[in-house]
N, C-alpha and C positions, 0 to 999 in steps of 0.2 A: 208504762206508756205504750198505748197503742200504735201502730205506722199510718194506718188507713181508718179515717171517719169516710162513711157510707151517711150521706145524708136526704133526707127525703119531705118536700115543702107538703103539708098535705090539707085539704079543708073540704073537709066532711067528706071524708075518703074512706071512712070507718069499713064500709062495706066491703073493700076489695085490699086495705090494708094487710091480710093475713097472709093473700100470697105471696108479698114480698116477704113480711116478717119469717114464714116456713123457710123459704127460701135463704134468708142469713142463717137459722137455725142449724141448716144444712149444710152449709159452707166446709169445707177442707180445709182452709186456714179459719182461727179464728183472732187473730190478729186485724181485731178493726172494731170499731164501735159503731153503734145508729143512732145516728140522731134526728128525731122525729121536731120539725119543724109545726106546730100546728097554729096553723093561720087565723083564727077567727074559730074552729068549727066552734056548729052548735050541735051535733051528734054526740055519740058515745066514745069519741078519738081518744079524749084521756082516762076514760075506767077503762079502753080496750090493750092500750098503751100499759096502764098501771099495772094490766093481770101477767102484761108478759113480764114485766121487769119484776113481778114476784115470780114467775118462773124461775126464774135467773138461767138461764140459758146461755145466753150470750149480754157483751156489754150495751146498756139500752141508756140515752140521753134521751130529756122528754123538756121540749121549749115550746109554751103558749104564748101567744102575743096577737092583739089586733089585726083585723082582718088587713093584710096590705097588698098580696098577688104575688105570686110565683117569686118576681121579681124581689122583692120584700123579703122573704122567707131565703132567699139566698143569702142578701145582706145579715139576716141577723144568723147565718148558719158560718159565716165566713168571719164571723166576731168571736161565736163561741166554739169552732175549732181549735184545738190544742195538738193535733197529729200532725204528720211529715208531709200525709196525702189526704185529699180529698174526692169524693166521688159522690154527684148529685144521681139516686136512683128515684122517678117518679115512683108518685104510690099507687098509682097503677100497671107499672112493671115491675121485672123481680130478674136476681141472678142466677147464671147456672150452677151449680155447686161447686162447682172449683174456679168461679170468676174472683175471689180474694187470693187466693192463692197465685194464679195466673200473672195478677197484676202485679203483686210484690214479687213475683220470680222477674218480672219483667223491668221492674225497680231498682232490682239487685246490680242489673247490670250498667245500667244507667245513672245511678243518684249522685253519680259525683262531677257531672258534666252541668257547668251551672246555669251553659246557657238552653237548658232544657227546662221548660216549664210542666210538663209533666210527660204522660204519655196519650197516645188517641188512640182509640181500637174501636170494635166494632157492634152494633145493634142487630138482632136479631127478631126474628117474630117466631111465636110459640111450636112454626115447624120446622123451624130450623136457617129458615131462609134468610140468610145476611140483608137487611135494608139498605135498597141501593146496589152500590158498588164498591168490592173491596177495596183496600190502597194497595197500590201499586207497586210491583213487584220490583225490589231495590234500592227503594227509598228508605232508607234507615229515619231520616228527618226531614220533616218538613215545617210549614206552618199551617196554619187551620186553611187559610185563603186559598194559601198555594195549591192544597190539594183540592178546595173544590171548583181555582178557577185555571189554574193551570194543569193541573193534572186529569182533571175532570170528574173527581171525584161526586159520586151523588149522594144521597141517602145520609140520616143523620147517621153522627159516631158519637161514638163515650168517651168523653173530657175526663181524666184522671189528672188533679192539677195539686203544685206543690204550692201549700198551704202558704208560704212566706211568700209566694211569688203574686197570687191571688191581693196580698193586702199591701200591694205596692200600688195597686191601683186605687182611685175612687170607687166608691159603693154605687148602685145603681141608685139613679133620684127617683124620690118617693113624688108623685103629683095628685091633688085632694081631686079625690072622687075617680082617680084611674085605678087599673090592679094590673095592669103588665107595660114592662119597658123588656124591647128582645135580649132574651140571656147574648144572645150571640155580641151586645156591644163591649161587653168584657173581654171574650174571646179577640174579638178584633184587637182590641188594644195592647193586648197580649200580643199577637201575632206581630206588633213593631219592636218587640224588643228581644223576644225567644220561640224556642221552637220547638216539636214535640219530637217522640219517638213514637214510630209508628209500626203498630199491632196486627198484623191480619187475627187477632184472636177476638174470642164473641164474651163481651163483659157484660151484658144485660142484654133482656129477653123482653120487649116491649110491646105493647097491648094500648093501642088508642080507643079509649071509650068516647063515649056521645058526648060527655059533658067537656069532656079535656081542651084547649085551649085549641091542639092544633088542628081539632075538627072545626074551628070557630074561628078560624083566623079571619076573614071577611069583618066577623062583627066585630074582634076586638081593633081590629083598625078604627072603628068608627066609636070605641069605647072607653078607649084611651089613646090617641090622637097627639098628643103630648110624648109620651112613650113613644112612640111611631117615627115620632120631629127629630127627638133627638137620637135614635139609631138612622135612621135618615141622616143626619149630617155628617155623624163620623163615619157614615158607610162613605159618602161623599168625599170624604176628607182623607182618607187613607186608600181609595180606590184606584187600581194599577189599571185600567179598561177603561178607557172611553164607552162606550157601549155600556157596564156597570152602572158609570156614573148617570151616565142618561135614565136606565131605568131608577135608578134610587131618588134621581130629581124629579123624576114621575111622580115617585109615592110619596115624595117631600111634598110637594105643590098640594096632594089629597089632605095630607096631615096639616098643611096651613088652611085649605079650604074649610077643613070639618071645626079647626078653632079660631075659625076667622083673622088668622094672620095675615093681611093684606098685602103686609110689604116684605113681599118673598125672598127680598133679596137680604134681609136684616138677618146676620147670622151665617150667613149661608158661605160655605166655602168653595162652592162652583159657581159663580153667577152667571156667565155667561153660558154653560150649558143646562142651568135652571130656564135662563129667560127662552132656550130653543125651546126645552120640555113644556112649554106651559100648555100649548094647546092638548098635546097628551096626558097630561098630567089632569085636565079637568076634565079628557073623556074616560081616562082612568077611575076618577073618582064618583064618576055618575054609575059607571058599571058596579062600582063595588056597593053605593045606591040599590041598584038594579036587583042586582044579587042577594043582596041582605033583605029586601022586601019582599023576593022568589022565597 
């Protein structure tokens, strides 16, 4: 039995999928599996898949399933997990050769503390440069929130999460005809019951292309809207700032404007500072209009 699945959501990703796969090849431990999540592709994802796992290199899991979105490809990766830890690598980034090793060194010390849900560490880009801002010097533990709203943490990090603790929660809802709900509403929910150990170490090495989500983010508000509604509430709903919750009932108001949800207040766990936001909240949603037609 493995400790660490590395898992990776991917659709029609065939093209840039080798340099992750190198990249596990590479690794200094090889105590972890991959599991290739393929979403819908209609490219070569599974004869490219199939040649590596007759390599036999390293241990290679290969799951096709209906096109559902990021979000989706999480759900069914968090079902067929069988390791201690888990780690979502995009298929378009990739690790440094001693990111498995690292992180199980970092495991070692930690796995018996149970109110840790895994550990956070850090993102890179291909020269080296940490995304963002490191964590902060002294902080053994924190929560996701904490460090980016009190500490001030910026830039994303690498969620290394303990597999049992991931399916204590609900799976992300699937809605017809969307393809993302934000990863980040699992994190949150997480962040009310445990907390991580925190890394200045660099566990993936990340590369946003054209097509990627987070160059799109404008449009998929307006794409899946639904998804949007509901991280919008629980941002809402577990939010320590006034100020926070103001902007998240911004982007709630756009998410009911874009599916005609009228009565803003049905659901909503801040209503009183929903009903300030409103006139913000509809010139919020004109811009993002604005923007999407630019």
């Amino acid at each position: 039995m493995k400790t660490l699945t590395v898992f990776t959501p991917s659709f029609n990703r065939a093209y840039c999928l080798d340099q992750l796969y190198n990249s596990l090849v590479q690794q200094s431990s090889k105590d972890f599996c991959w599991l290739i999540i393929d979403d819908g592709s209609s490219d070569n994802t599974k004869e490219l898949v199939q040649s590596w796992i007759d390599e036999n290199l390293i241990d290679i899991q290969y799951h096709h399933q209906e096109n559902q979105g990021m979000h989706g490809g999480h759900n069914s990766a968090y079902k067929l997990i069988n390791t201690e830890l888990n780690l979502c690598i995009d298929s378009d980034d990739f690790m440094p050769a001693n990111g498995v090793e690292l992180i199980l060194k970092q495991w070692s010390e930690v796995k018996d503390k149970p109110h840790l849900a895994g550990i956070i560490g850090l993102d890179a880009d291909k020269s080296g440069k940490i995304l963002g801002t490191k964590l902060p010097e002294g902080i053994e533990e924190a929560t996701l929130y904490d460090l980016h709203h009190k500490y001030k943490v910026t830039g994303d990090k690498k969620l290394i999460l303990r597999t049992a603790v991931v399916r204590e929660f609900p799976p992300y809802p699937i809605y017809k005809d969307e393809r993302l709900v934000p990863l980040g509403t699992l994190y949150l929910q997480i962040d009310q019951k445990y907390k991580y150990k925190c890394a200045n170490e660099v566990y993936c090495i990340v590369e946003y292309l054209e097509d990627g989500s987070s160059r799109n983010i404008l449009k998929q508000y307006k794409r899946s809207p639904r998804g949007f509604l509901y991280s919008r509430i629980l941002e809402m709903k577990y939010s320590k700032s006034w100020t926070y919750t103001f902007t998240r009932a911004m982007h709630y108001i756009s998410s009911c404007i874009f599916i005609k949800k009228w009565n803003i207040l049905s659901g909503n766990p801040k209503k009183v500072t929903t009903i300030l936001a409103l006139p913000f909240g509809i010139l919020l949603h004109v811009y993002i209009l604005l923007k999407i037609r630019k």
